[in-house]
N, C-alpha and C positions, 0 to 999 in steps of 0.2 A: 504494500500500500504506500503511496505517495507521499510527502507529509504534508501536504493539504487537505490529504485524504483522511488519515489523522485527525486532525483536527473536527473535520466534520464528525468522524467515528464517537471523537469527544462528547461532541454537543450531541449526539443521537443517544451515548448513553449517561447522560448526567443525569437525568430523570428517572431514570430507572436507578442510579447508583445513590441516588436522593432516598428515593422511595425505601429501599434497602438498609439506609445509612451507611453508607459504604463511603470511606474518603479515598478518592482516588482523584492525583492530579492528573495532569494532561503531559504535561516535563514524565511520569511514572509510565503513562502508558506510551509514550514513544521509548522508552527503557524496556519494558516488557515487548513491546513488536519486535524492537531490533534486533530481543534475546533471540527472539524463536525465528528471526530469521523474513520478519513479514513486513519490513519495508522495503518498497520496491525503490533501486539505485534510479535514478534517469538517465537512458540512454540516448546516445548522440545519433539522432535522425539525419537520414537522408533526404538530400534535395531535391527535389523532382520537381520540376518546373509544370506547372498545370494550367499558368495566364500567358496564351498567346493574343496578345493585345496589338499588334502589326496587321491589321485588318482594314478594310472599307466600311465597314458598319458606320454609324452615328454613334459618337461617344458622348455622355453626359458630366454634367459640371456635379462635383462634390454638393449636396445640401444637405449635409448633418453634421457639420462643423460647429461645435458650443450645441450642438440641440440635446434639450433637456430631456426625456425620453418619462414618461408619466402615466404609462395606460398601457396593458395589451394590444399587438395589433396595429403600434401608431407609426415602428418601424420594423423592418425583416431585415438581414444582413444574410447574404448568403456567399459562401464560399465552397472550392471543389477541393480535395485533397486525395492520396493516393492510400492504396491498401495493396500489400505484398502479398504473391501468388508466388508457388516456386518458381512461374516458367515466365512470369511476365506480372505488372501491374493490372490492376481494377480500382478506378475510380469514386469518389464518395462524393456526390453532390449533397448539402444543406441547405436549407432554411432557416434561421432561427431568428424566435419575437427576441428583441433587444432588448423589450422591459423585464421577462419574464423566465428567457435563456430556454426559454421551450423550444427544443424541433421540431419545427412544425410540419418540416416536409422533408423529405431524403430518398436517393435512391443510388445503389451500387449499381455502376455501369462498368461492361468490358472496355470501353476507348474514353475519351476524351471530347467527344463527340457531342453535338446539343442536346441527344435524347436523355443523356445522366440529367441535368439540372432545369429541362424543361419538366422530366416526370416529376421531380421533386418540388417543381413550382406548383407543379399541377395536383399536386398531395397538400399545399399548402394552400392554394384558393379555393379546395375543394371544402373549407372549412367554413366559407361564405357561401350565403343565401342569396343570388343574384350578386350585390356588390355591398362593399363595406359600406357599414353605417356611415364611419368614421373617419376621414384621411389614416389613408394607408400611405405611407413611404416603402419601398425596393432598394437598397444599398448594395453594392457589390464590387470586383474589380471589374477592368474595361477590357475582360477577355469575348473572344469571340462570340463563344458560348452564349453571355449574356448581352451582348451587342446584336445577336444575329434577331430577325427578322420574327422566327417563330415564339421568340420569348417577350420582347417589346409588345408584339402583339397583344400575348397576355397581359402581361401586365395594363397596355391600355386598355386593353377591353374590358377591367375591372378599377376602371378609372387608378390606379395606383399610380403614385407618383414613382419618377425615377431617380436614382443617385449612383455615381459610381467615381471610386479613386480617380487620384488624379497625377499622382506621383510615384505610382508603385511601391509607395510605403507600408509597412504591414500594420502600423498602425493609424490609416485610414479605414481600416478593415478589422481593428481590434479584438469584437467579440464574437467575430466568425473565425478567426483564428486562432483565439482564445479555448471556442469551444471544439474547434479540431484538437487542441492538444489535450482536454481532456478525455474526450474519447479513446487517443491511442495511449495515454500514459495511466491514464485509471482504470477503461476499460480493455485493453491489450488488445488494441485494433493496429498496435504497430508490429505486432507477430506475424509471420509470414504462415501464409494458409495452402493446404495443401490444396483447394477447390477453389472456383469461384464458387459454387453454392454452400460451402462451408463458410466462406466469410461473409455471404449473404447474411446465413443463419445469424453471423457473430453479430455484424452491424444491427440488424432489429432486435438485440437482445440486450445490445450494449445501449441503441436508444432510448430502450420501454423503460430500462434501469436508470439513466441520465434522466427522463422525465419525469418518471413517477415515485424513484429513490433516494436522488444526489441532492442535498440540499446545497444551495447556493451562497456564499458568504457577501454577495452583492445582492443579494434578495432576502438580506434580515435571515438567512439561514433556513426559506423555505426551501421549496424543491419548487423545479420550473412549473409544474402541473399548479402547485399551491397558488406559486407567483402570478399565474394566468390567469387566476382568479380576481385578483386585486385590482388595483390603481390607486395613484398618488404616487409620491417620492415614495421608495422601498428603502429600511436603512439599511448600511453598507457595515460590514465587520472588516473594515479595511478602508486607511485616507484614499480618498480620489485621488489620483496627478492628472488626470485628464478625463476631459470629457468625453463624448464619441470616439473621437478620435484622436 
C-alpha cells in the first residue's frame, strides 16, 4: 500500500479503533505495514507518449485557469494513459467530474485511436437526460483524439463547453493525471497483463473500487461516489498550491 494509501487506511479505521478503545496512531501503523512487508515502494514508470497534438483539427483556448470548481458535473477532465500487455500496449481513456474525482466514463482500447475516448465520453453523457441542466465544461489535452470531429461533435450536441491545454504542461491537466497515477500505483494497473481481456477485467475492478471505496483527501475524505452527491466548496486535508491548474 502506498503511503497515501495509508493514511486513508487511517481514517477508515479510526472509528472502528474508537468504538473498541483501541489507541493506535497513524506514525504505529505505517510501523506495522512496513513490518509485514505491505507498503508498496513507487516504481519509476514508463513514458509512452499518448498526445499526438501535430494535427488539423481546431484547437481550443485553456478556460479553467483560477476556476473554482463547486458542484458535480460543472467540469470533466479527461485524459488517455497506457496499460502493459506482454506483446504490446492497451490504452485507458477517462472521464472524470473534477469536483467529485468520480469516473464517470472509461474505456480500455487496443490502439490509440478515437474509438478508446469517444466510448468513454459516451459512458459519461450517457448519465444525462437529453442535456445538462447545468453548464457543463470538457477539459482535456489538444490531442487528436479529442480535436477530431466525432468527439466535438459530442460534446456540442450536448451543448458542453470546451477547454483544452495549451502548453503541454501536465499541470494544465492536473486531476486527470493525478487520477491516472492512482489507479496504477494503488490499484496495480501499472503491472503488465498477460490478456487484453484480463486487464479489461482489472480496469472495471480497479474503477468500481476508486469510486465506490477510495476516499479522497480533496473531498473532506469522502469517496468520489459520496463527493457526487454534494456541492459547495468540499474541504481539503491538504494546503492548495494551485488551482485547476
Amino acid at each position: 500500500m502506498p503511503r497515501t494509501g495509508t493514511r486513508k487506511l487511517y481514517h477508515l479505521l479510526t472509528e472502528l479503533l474508537t468504538m473498541h478503545n483501541i489507541r493506535f496512531g497513524r506514525d504505529k501503523l505505517f510501523d506495522l505495514l512496513e513490518a509485514n512487508g505491505l507498503l508498496i515502494r513507487r516504481r519509476k514508470r514508463k513514458r509512452i507518449n499518448t498526445t499526438d497534438s501535430n494535427h488539423s483539427f481546431k484547437k481550443y483556448p485553456n478556460l479553467i485557469r483560477d476556476m473554482q470548481v463547486l458542484r458535480p458535473n460543472q467540469l470533466w477532465v479527461s485524459d488517455i494513459t497506457y496499460i502493459s500487455l506482454i506483446d504490446r500496449f492497451s490504452y485507458l481513456s477517462l472521464v472524470t467530474d473534477a469536483y467529485s474525482r468520480k469516473i464517470v466514463g472509461y474505456c480500455l482500447y487496443p490502439t490509440l485511436q478515437k474509438e478508446g475516448p469517444v466510448a468513454a465520453l459516451d459512458m459519461a453523457l450517457s448519465s444525462f437526460c437529453g442535456k445538462p441542466e447545468q453548464s457543463l465544461m470538457h477539459h482535456s489535452d489538444r490531442g487528436k483524439q479529442y480535436c477530431c470531429a466525432d468527439y466535438i461533435t459530442r460534446l456540442e450536441g450536448k451543448n458542453v463547453a470546451i477547454s483544452m491545454t495549451e502548453k503541454g504542461d501536465p499541470y494544465e491537466n492536473a486531476i486527470a493525471e493525478r487520477v491516472n497515477g492512482i489507479l496504477k500505483e494503488e490499484f496495480a494497473l501499472d503491472k503488465e497483463y498477460d490478456s487484453f481481456g484480463q486487464a479489461k477485467a482489472a480496469v472495471e475492478q480497479a474503477v468500481k473500487t476508486y469510486n465506490q471505496l477510495r476516499p479522497h483527501a480533496s473531498c473532506n475524505y469522502l469517496t468520489p461516489e459520496q463527493a457526487h452527491q454534494k456541492e459547495g466548496l468540499l474541504k481539503t486535508k491538504w494546503k492548495r498550491r494551485l488551482a485547476i491548474v
